[in-house]
C-alpha positions in Angstrom: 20.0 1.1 -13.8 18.3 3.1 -10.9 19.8 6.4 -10.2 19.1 8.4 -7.2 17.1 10.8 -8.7 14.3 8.7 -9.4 14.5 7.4 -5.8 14.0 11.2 -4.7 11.2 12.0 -7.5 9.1 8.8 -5.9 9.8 9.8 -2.8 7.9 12.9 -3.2 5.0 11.0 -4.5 5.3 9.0 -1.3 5.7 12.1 1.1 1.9 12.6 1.8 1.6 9.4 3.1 5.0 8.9 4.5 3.9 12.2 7.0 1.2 9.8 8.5 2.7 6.5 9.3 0.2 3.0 9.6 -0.1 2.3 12.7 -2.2 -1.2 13.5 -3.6 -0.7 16.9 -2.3 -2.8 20.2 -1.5 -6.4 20.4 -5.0 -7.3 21.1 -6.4 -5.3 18.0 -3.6 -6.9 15.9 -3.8 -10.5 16.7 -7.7 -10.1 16.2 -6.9 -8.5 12.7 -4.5 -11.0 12.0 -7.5 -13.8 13.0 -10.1 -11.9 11.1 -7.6 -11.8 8.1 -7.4 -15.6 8.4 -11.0 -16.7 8.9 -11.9 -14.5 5.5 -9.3 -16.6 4.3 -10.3 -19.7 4.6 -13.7 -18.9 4.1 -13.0 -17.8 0.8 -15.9 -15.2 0.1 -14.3 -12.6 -2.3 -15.6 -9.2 -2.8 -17.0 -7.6 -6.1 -13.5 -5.5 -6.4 -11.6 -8.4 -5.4 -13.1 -10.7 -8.2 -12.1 -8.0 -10.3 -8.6 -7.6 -10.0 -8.1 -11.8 -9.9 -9.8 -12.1 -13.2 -7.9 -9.4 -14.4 -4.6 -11.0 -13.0 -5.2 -14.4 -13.6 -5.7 -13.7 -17.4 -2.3 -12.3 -17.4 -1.3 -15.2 -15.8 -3.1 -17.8 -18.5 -0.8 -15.6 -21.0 2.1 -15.9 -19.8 1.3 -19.4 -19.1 0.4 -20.2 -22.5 3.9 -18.6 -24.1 6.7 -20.0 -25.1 8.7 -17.3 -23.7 11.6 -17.6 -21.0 13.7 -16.1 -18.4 17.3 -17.2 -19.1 16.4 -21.4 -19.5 13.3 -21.3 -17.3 10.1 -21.3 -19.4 7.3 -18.7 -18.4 5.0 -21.4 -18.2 7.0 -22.8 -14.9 7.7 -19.0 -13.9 3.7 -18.2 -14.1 2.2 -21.1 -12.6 5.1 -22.5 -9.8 7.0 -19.3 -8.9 4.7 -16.9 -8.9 2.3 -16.5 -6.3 -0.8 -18.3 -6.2 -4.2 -19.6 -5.2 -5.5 -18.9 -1.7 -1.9 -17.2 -0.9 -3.0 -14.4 -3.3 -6.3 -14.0 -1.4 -4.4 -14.0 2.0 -1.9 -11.2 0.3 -4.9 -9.1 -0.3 -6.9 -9.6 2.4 -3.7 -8.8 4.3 -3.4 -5.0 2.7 -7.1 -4.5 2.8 -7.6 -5.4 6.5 -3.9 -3.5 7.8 -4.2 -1.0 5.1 -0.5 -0.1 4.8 0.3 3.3 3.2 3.7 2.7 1.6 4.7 -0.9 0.9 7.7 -2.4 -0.2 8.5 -5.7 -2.6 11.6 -7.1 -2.6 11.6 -9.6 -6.1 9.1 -8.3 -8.7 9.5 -11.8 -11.3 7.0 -10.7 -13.6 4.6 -8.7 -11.1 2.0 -11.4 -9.9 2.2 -10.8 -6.5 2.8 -7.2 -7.0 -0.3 -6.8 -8.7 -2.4 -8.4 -6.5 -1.0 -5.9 -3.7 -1.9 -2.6 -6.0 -4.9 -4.3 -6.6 -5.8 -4.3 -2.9 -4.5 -0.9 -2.2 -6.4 0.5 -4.8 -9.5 -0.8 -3.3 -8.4 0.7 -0.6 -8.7 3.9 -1.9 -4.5 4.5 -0.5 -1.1 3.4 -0.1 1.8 2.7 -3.0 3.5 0.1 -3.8 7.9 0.1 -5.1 8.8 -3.3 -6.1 12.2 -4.4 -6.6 14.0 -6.3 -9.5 17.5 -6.9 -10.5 16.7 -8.9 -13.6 16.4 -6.2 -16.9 13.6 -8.8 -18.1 11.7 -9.5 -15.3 11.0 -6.1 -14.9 10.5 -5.0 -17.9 7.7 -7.7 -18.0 6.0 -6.5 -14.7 6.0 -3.0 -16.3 4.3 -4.1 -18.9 1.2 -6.1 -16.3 1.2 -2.8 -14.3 0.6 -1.0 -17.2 -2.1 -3.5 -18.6 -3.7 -3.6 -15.4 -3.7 0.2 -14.9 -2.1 0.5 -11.5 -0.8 3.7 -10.9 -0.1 3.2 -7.3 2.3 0.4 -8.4 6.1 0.9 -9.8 9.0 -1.1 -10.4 12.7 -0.2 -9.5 15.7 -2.0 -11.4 18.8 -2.5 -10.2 21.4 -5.3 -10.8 22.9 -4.5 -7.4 20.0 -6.0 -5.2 21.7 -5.2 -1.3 22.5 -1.2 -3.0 19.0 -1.2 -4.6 16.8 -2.6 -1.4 19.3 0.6 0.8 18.2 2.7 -1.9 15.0 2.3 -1.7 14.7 1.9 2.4 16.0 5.1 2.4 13.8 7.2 0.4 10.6 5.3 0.9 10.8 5.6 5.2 8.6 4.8 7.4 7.7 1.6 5.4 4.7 0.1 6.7 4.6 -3.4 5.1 7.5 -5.6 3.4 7.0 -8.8 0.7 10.2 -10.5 1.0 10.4 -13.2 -1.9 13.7 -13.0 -3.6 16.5 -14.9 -3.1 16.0 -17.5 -0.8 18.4 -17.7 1.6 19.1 -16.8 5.0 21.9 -15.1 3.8 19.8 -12.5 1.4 16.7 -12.6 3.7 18.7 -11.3 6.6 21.4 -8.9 4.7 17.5 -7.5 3.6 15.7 -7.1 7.0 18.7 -5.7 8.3 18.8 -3.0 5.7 14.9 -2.2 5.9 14.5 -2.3 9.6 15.8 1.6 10.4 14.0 2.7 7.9 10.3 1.2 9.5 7.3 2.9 10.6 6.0 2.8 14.1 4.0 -0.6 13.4 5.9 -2.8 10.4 4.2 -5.5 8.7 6.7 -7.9 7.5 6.2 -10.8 5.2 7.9 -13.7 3.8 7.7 -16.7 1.5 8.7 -19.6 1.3 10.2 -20.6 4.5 9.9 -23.9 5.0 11.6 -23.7 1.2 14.9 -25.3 2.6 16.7 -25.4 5.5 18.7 -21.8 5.0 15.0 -20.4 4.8 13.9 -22.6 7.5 16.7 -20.6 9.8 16.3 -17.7 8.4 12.3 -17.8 9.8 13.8 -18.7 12.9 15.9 -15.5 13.6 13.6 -13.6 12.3 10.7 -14.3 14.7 13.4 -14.4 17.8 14.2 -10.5 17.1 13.7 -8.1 19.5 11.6 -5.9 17.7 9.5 -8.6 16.4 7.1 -9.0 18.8 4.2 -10.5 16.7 4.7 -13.6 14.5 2.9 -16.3 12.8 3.8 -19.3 10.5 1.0 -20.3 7.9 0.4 -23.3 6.2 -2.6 -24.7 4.2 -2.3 -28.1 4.7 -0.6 -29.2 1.1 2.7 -30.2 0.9 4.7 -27.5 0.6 7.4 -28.5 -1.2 9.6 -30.4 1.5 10.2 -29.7 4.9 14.5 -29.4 6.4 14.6 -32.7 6.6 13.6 -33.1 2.7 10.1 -35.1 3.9 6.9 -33.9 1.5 4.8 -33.5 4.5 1.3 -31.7 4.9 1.3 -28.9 7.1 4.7 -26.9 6.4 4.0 -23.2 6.3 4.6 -21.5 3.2 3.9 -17.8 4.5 5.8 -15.7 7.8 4.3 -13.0 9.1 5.6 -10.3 11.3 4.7 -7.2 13.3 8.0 -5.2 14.3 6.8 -2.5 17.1 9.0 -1.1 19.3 6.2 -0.5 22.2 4.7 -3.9 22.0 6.0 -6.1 25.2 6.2 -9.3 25.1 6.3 -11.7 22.1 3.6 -14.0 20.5 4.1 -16.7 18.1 1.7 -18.8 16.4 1.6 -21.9 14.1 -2.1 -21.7 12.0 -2.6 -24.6 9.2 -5.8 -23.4 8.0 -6.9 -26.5 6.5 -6.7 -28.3 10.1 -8.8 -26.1 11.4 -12.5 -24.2 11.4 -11.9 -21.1 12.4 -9.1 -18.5 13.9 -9.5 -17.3 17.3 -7.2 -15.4 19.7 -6.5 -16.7 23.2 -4.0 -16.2 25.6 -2.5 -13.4 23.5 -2.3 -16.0 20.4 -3.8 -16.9 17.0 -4.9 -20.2 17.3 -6.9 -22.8 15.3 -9.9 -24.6 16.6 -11.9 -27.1 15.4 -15.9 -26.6 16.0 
């Protein structure tokens, strides 16, 4: 188990970053960063570095995939390819930390370090920013250890604790001003609010928050929905990719649920905007009327 010492020695790692907080520009320059982050997106032209780092991750993946390993009575197989992160969500998770480029980011559910790699991948192209990823299963972690380790990512670390609430306080704590938050643990509204409520006094001036998952079931469904109506969300958008994704509240398997939520929380923002993008409906991402939209050309 984590002890606070640990928490304080990575804190001190964090410190020269923490002094200089991300901040994203105004509501104009973030809705068109959001819309640039999308068109890249669906256009789907990786970089050099970022073919890199997928071909390095995705071989871990094919591993694990091929193994006949499991966590408790779920084979990895399942846990590599269905509950990991995947596909063009990876590229959006990237393209998200290149384009925003958060200094000190937060993970809450490290599985076995997919998606966590694929953020320290794009923060080391960044050239900045760390990544604390949090896991209260001894395995799991264990496992992403050993993918950060493979993959040399030094800007990358995993904290265990079987006390998720005392571990995601713990970390809040010593990692403020946090500047961008993956929220894919346990999902339900329950754990995805007790969470945001424990990281929010502990953001920077400009907070990117993102979840998973929530058109998952109906508890994440509603979870999504208080989210976005906080008051210090004042940006938020709901992405789908037009597959079905897995069902929607009322248990139809319809095209067009969003798998991704994506927040700003800035105190000197006024005003809210919300936006619904499924980027396979559409040709490219615009802003208008202080929105993200989809239009089709």
């Amino acid at each position: 188990m984590i002890k606070t010492p640990l928490f304080k020695l990575f804190a001190l790692l964090i410190i020269p970053y923490s002094l200089y907080p991300s901040v994203f520009g105004n509501t104009a320059q973030i809705l068109h960063l959001f819309a640039k982050t999308l068109n890249e997106t669906k256009q789907n032209h990786p970089s050099q570095q970022e073919k890199y780092w997928s071909n390095q991750i995705e071989a871990i993946r094919f591993d694990f995939a091929q193994s006949n390993g499991k966590i408790g009575n779920i084979p990895m197989t399942r846990i590599a390819n269905h509950y990991s992160l995947g596909g063009s969500w990876t590229f959006l998770l990237m393209r998200l930390i290149e384009n925003f480029k958060p200094k000190v980011c937060l993970e809450i559910g490290t599985c076995i370090g997919i998606s966590a790699a694929y953020i320290g991948g794009a923060l080391t192209i960044n050239g900045k920013g760390q990544l604390v990823t949090l896991e209260n299963i001894n395995y799991c972690a264990q496992v992403a250890r050993d993918v950060f380790e493979r993959l040399e990512l030094d800007n990358t670390t995993v904290l265990l604790h079987k006390n998720m609430p005392y571990l995601v306080k713990q970390a809040a704590q010593n990692l403020e001003p946090i500047d961008f938050v993956f929220e894919d643990h346990f999902h339900s509204k329950a754990a995805v609010i007790r969470n945001m409520n424990l990281i929010l006094p502990h953001c920077g001036s400009q907070t990117i928050l993102l979840l998973d998952d929530i058109a998952r079931n109906g508890s994440m469904h509603a979870a999504w929905q208080q989210i976005k109506q906080h008051p210090r969300v004042k940006i938020s958008l709901a992405i789908a990719y037009g597959v079905p994704y897995p069902l929607d509240v009322l248990g139809r398997n319809i095209k067009g649920m969003p798998r991704f939520g994506i927040c700003i929380i800035d105190d000197r923002i006024q005003g809210k905007s919300h936006s619904f993008i499924d980027l396979a409906l559409c040709d490219e991402i615009i802003v208008k009327d202080n929105k993200v939209i989809g239009i089709t050309k």
